[in-house]
C-alpha positions as CSV (number, residue, x, y, z in Angstrom):
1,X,31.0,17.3,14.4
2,X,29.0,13.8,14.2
3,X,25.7,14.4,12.1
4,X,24.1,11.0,13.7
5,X,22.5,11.9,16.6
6,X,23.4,9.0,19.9
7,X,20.6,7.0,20.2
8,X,19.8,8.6,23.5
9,X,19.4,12.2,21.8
10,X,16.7,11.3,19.5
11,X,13.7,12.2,20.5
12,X,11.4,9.7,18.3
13,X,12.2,6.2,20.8
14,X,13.6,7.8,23.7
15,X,11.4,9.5,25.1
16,X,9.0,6.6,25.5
17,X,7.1,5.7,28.8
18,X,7.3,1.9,28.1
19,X,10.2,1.5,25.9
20,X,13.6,1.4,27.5
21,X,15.5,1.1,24.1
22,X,15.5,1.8,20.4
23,X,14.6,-1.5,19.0
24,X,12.1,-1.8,22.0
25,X,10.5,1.6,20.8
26,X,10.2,0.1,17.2
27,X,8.3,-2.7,18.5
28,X,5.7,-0.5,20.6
29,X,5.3,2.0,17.4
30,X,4.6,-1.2,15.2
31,X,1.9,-2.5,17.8
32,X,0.6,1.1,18.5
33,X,0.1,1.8,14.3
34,X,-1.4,-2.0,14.0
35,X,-4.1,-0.9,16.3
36,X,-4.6,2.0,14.9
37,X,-5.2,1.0,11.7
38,X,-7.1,-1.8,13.2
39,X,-9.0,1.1,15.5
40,X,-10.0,2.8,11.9
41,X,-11.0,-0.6,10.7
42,X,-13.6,-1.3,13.3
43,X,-15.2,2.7,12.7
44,X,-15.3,1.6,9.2
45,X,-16.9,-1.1,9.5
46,X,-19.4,0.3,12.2
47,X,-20.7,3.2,9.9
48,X,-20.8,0.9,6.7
49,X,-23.4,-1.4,9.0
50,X,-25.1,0.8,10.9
51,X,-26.2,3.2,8.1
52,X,-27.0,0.2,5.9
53,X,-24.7,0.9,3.2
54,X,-23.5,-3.1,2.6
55,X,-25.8,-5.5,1.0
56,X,-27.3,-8.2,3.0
57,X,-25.6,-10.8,2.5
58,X,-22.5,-9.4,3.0
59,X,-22.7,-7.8,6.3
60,X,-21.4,-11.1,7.9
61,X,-18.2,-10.5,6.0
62,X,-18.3,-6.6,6.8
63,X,-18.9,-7.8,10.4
64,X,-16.2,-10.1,10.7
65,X,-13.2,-8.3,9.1
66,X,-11.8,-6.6,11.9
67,X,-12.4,-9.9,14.1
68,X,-9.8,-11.4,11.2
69,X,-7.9,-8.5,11.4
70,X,-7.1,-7.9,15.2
71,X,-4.5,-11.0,14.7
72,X,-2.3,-8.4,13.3
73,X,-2.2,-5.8,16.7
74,X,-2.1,-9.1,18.8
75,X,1.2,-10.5,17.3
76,X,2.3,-6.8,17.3
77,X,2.0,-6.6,21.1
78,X,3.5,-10.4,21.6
79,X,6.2,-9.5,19.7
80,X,7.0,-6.2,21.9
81,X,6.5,-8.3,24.8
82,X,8.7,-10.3,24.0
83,X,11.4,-8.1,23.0
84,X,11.1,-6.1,26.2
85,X,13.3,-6.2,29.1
86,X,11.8,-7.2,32.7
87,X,11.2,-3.9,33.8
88,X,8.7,-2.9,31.1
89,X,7.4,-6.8,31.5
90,X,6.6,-5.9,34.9
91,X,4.7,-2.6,33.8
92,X,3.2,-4.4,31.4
93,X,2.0,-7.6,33.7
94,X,1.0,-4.8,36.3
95,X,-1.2,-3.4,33.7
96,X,-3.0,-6.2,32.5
97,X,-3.9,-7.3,36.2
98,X,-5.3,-3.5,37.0
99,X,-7.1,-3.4,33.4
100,X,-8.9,-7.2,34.3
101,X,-9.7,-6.1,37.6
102,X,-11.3,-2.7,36.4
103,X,-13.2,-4.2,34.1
104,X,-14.3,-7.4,36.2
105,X,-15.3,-4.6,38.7
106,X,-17.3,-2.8,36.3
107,X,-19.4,-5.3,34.6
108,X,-20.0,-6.9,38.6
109,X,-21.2,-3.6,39.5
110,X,-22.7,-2.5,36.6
111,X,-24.9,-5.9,36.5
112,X,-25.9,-4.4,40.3
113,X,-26.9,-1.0,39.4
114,X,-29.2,-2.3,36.4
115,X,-31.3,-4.4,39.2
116,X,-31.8,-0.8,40.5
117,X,-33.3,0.5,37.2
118,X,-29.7,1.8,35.4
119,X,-29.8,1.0,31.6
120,X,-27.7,-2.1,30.7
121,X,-24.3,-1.9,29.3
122,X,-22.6,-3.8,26.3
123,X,-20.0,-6.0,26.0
124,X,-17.8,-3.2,24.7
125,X,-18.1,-0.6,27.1
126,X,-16.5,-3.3,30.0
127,X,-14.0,-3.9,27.7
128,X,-13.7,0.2,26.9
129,X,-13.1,0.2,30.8
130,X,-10.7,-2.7,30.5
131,X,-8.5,-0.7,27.9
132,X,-8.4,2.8,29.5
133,X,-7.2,0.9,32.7
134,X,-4.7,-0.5,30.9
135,X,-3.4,2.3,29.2
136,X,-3.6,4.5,32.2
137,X,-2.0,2.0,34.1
138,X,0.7,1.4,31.8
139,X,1.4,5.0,32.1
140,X,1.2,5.0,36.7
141,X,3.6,2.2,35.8
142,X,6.2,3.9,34.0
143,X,6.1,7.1,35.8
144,X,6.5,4.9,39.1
145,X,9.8,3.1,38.1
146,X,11.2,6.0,35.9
């Protein structure tokens, strides 16, 4: 009996919605960790300025580290693109159009509702908007060519 599992039994890259092979899977995992890590970054940061816990003259450097450090997810994500075949290029293209539209739409429409007395929104909810469309459409587009 063969102890090494084919590479379409194992559970870890197979299984992915966007990944249609191993060394594709390896690719997503490194972008989805990068982000992550960049994701705990950012809450790091936040609470370390917002409860005033960084002297002043160093918030600009507390401020600016995860702008330094989103490089690191970026290159991840070129590097899975990349390395992916046209199918899950497709998906991905698909998703980046729906995710700019959403969030295009929302900011439009939000700038609309706060001439009618709605409080105004940051920069980082649109692009909150932007990245749950993204995600959700990355997701519609792998179920839809599965």
């Amino acid at each position: 009996m063969n102890a090494t599992p084919e590479p379409n039994d194992d559970p870890l890259w197979c299984n992915s919605l966007l990944s249609s092979g191993k060394r594709t899977w390896q690719y997503e995992k490194r972008f989805a960790l990068w982000m992550l890590a960049w994701a705990v970054v950012v809450g790091i940061c936040m609470y370390l300025l917002r409860h005033d816990l960084v002297a002043s003259p160093y918030n600009w450097f507390v401020a600016s580290i995860p702008l330094i450090l989103i490089v690191l997810p970026l290159r991840a994500y070129y590097i899975f693109y990349r390395h992916a075949d046209e199918l899950i290029r497709k998906i991905q293209m698909e998703a980046v159009a729906v995710g700019f539209f959403v969030g295009v739409t929302y900011a439009m429409a939000h700038r609309l509702l706060e001439a009618a007395g709605l409080q105004p929104a940051s920069a980082a909810d649109t692009g909150v908007m932007m990245l749950f469309a993204f995600g959700f459409a990355q997701i519609y587009g792998a179920w839809k060519y599965r």
